[in-house]
N, C-alpha and C positions, 0 to 999 in steps of 0.2 A: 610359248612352246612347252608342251608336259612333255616327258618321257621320262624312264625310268632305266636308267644307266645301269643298274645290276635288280635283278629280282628273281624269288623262287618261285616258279609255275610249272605244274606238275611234274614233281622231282625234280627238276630240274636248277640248275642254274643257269640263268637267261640273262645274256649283257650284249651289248652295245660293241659292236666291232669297230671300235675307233681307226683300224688299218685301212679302212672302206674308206674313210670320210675325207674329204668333202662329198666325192662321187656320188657316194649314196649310202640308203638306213640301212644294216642290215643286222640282224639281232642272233647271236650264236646261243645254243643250245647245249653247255654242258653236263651230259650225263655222267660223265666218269671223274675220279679228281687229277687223274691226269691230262683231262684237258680244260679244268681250271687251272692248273700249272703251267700246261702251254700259254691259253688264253692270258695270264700274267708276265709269262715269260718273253712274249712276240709281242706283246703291247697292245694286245687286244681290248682288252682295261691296261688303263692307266691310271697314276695320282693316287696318290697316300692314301687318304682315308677312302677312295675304290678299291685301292687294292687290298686295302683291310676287308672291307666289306666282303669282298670275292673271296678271298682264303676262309672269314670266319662259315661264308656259307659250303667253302667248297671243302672244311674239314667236319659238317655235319652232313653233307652227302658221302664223304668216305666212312662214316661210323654207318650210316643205314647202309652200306653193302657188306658190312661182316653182323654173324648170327655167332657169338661170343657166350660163352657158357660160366663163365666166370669173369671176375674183375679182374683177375691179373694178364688173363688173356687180352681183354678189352682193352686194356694200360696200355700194352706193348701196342696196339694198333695205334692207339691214340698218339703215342706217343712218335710213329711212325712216321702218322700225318702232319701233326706238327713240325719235324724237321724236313719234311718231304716238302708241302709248301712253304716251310718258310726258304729251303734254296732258290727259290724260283727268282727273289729280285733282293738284294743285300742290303739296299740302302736306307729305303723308306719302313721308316720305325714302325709305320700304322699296320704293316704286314706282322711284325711278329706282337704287337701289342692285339692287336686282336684275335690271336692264336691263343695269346696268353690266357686272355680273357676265357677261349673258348676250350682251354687244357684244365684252367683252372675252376673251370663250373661241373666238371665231370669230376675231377678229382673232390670237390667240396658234396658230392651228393653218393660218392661211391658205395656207402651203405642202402641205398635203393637201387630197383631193380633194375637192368641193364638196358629193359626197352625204355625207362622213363627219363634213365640218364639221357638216351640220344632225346629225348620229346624234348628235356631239359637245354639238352643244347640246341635245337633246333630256335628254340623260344631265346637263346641268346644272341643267336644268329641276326633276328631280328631287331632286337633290340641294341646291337651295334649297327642295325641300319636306320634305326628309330633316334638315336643319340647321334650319328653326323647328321641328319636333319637338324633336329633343333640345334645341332653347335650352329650350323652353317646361317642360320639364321641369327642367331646370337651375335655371332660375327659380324652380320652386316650391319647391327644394329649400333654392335660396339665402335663401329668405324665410321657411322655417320659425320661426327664431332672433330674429323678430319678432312672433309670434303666441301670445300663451297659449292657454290650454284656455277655453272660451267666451266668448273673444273677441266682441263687439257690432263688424263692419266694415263702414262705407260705402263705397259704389262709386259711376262714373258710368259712361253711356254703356254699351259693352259690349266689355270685353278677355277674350274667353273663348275658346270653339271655334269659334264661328263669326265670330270674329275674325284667328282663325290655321288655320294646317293642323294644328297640336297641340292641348295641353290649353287654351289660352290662357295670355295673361301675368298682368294681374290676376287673375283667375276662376282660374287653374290654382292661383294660389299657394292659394285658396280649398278648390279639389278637394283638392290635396297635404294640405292641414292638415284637412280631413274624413277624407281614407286614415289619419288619423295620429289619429281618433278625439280630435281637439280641439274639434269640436260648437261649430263657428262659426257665429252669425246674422250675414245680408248685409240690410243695407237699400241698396234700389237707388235713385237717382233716378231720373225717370221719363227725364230728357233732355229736352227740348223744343229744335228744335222737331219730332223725327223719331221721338222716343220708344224711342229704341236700350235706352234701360235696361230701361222699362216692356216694351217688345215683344219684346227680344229675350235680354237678363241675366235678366229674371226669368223668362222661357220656358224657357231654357237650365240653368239652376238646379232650377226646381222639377221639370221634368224629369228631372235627376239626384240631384235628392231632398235639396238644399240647402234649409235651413232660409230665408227669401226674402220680407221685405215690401218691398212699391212705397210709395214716397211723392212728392208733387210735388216736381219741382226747391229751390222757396222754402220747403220744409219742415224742409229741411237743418239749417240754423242753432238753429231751436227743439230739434231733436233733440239738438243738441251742448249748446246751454246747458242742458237737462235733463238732462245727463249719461248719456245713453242711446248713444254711441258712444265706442270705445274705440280706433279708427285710420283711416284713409281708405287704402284702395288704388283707382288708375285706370292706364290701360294709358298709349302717347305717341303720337304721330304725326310727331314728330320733336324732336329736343334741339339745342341748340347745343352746341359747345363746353365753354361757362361753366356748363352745366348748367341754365338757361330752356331748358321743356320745354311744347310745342306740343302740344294735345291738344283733345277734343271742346269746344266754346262751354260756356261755364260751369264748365270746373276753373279759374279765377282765383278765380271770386266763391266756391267752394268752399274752394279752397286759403284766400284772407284769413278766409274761418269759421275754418277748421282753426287757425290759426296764432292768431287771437283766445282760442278755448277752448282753446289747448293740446293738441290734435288732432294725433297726428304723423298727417303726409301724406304717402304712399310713392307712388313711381313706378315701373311693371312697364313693362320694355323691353328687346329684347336689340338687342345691340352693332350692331345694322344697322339700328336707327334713330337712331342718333344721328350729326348733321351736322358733325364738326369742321370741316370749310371753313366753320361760323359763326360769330361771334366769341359772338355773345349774339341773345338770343330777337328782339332786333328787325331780324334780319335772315330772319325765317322769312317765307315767303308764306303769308296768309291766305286761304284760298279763301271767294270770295260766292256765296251758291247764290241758287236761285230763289223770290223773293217767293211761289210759292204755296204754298212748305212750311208757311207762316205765315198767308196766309189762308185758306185754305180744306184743306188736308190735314186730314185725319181727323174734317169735320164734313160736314153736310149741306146747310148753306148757308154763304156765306163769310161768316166771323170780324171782317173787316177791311173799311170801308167802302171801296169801289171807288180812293176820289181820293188816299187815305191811303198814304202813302209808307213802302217797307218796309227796316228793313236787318236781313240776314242774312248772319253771318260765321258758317263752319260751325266757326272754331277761335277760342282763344285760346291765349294765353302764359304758363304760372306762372313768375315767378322763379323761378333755383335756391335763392334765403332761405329761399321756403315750403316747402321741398319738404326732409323728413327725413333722405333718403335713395333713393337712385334703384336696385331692383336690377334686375342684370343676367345674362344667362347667365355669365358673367366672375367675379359677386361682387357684392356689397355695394358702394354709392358712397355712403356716410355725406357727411354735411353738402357735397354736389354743389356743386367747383367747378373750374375747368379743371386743377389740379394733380392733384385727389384724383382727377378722371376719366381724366386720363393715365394715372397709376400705376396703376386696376384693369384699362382695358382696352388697355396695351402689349399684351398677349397677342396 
């Protein structure tokens, strides 16, 4: 299966409605940047380095609709945009890392003309969709040397292609060891409360003819104690430092299964998510999303008695203890902690 999870076609920015899917394809058309901000905001794109991708191209479609006569004029838009998308999702580092990228190629060229600056950013734009490709490959490649030949992998959530602009990070490493005729089974969990794994991983798999069962979230554990998996890969939304890695609600209660049964627990991520301005995972932001993903999404009448009070945190934090090994487009980060993570990604 090709397709192309975000792309610029005639001005536009054009992504993948992940809110459609399983249902059906339906590819939305952002002409304004406030509805790439939506489109990020309602989870139309998803996953870290998409939703990098989506901000860096939705903050050079807000530079082509202002006609700016000076640079200090320019500044203040820019700088506009940057904070503007970056409110849109708190968590995942790869949003405001690729703002940065794309604040700071305007700023490095300010002595040229104003139209060349946006052509200049426009050319970066791509080029942060050009660089999660080859990470994501990188990735898969790096993670081979973890994988035997039918390997039993669980996964959450969904690190795949319609997670990235490439193969994806977890799921790629998946694809990669299928091209390599190692006849991997994936059990996905379903996710709750959005069902990213159930709607969208196992969509995206059996589609590409990945071998692919769903099970509930709390199924997880019985499968480990039954000896029925053999590794955990999940993708990040952002890492500290110390190597606590911030991902979809429920890799904690996943990761302590893992580390119970002796589960090694891998983490797929390349270098632009990960936040060294944190010391450790308890400096990450938790984004709260909206009580109705939990009473009433995906039924026919609500779930949840009206008075009954909801909490929805859309992440948590695995320690880097649980966590096997973190790879990266970089390499391998064996037993993840701020030494081991210097040394692979100095590069």
């Amino acid at each position: 299966m090709k397709f192309e999870t975000i792309s610029w076609k005639n001005r536009k920015v054009v992504l993948i409605d992940q809110t459609k899917l399983p249902g059906k394809v339906v590819f939305v058309e952002c002409s304004t940047v406030k509805q790439v901000w939506q489109a990020i905001k309602t989870l139309k794109v998803r996953g870290a380095p998409a939703i990098g991708a989506a901000a860096a191209l939705g903050m050079a479609l807000g530079v082509s609709k202002k006609n700016e006569n000076s640079f200090s004029v320019f500044q203040k838009n820019l700088n506009y945009l940057f904070d503007y998308l970056a409110s849109s999702r708190p968590t995942a580092v790869n949003l405001v890392w690729a703002l940065e990228r794309m604040r700071n190629i305007a700023l490095r060229n300010k002595d040229k003309p104003i139209d060349l600056i946006k052509q200049i950013m426009f050319k970066e734009a791509r080029n942060i969709i050009a660089k999660d490709k080859q990470s994501c490959a990188k990735m898969a490649d790096n993670a081979q040397s973890l994988i035997k030949k039918n390997d039993r992998i669980m996964t959450y959530c969904n690190a795949g292609m319609l997670a990235t602009v490439g193969m994806g990070t977890a799921l790629g490493v998946i694809y990669r060891a299928n091209q390599l005729a190692k006849n991997v089974k994936v059990f996905s969990c379903e996710t709750r409360p959005l069902l990213q794994g159930a709607r969208l991983t196992c969509w995206e798999l059996s589609t590409n003819k990945v071998d692919v069962t769903v099970l509930c979230d709390n199924m997880a554990g019985y499968l480990m104690q039954q000896k029925q998996i053999d590794k955990i890969f999940v993708g990040a939304d952002r890492i500290a430092a110390n190597g606590d890695t911030a991902n979809k609600i429920g890799s904690y209660s996943l990761a302590v299964l893992a580390k119970f049964h002796k589960v090694p627990f891998y983490v797929v991520a390349p270098a632009s998510t990960f936040d060294l301005n944190l010391a450790s995972g308890n400096q990450i932001p938790i984004e709260q999303r909206s009580a109705s993903e939990i009473r009433q999404n995906w039924y026919k009448r609500p779930m949840v008695a009206e008075k009954v009070k909801v909490y929805n945190p859309a992440f948590d934090v695995v320690p880097a203890k649980l966590i096997a090994a973190i790879i990266t487009d970089f390499g391998l980060i064996k037993a993840p902690d701020k030494n081991n993570i210097k040394r692979v990604l100095k590069p």
